[in-house]
C-alpha distance (Angstrom), angle and dihedral (degrees) to the residues before:
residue distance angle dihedral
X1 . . .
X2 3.67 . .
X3 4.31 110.9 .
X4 3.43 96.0 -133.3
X5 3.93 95.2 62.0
X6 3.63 117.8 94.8
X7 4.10 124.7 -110.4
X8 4.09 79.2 -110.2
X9 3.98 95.2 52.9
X10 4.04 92.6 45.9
X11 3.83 89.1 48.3
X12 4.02 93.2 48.4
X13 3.95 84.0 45.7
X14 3.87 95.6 56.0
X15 3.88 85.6 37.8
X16 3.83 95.7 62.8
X17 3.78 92.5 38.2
X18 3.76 91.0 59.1
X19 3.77 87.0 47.3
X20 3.78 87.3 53.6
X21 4.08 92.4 54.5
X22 3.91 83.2 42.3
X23 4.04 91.0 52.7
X24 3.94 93.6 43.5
X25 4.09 89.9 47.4
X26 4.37 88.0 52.9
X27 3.61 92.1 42.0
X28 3.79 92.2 54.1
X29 3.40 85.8 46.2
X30 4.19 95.0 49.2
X31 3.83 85.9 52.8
X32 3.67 95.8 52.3
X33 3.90 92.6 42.2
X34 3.83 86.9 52.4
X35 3.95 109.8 -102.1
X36 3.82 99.9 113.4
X37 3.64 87.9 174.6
X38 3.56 109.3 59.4
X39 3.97 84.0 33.6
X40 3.24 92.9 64.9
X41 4.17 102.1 38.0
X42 3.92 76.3 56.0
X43 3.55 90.0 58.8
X44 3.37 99.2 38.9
X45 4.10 98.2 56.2
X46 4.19 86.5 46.4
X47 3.94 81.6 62.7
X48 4.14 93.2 54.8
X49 3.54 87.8 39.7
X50 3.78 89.6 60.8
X51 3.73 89.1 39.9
X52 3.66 90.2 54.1
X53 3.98 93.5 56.8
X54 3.49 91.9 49.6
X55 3.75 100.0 51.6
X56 4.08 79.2 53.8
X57 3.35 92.7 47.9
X58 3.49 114.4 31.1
C-alpha cells in the first residue's frame, strides 16, 4: 500500500478486496445454482471493486 494512505484507507482497501473474492465465490455459485443473471452482476461489481483499489493504489 501506498505510505501516504491512512491505517483507515488501507483497512477499507483490504475490506473491499475481500468483498470482491466474496462476490466472485457467490457469483460462481449463482451460475451453478442456475441464476446466470444475478451470477454474473455479482461478478461483474467484484471486477469494479478491484478496479476501484487499484485506481487508489496504483
Amino acid at each position: 500500500m501506498r505510505p501516504e494512505l491512512s491505517a483507515a484507507a488501507n483497512m477499507t482497501l483490504s475490506l473491499l478486496l475481500i468483498a470482491a473474492v466474496v462476490l466472485v465465490w457467490g457469483g460462481v455459485t449463482m451460475i451453478r445454482k442456475g441464476d446466470r443473471t444475478k451470477g454474473v452482476l455479482m461478478i461483474v461489481c467484484a471486477v469494479v471493486l478491484v478496479g476501484n483499489v487499484l485506481i487508489w493504489t496504483v
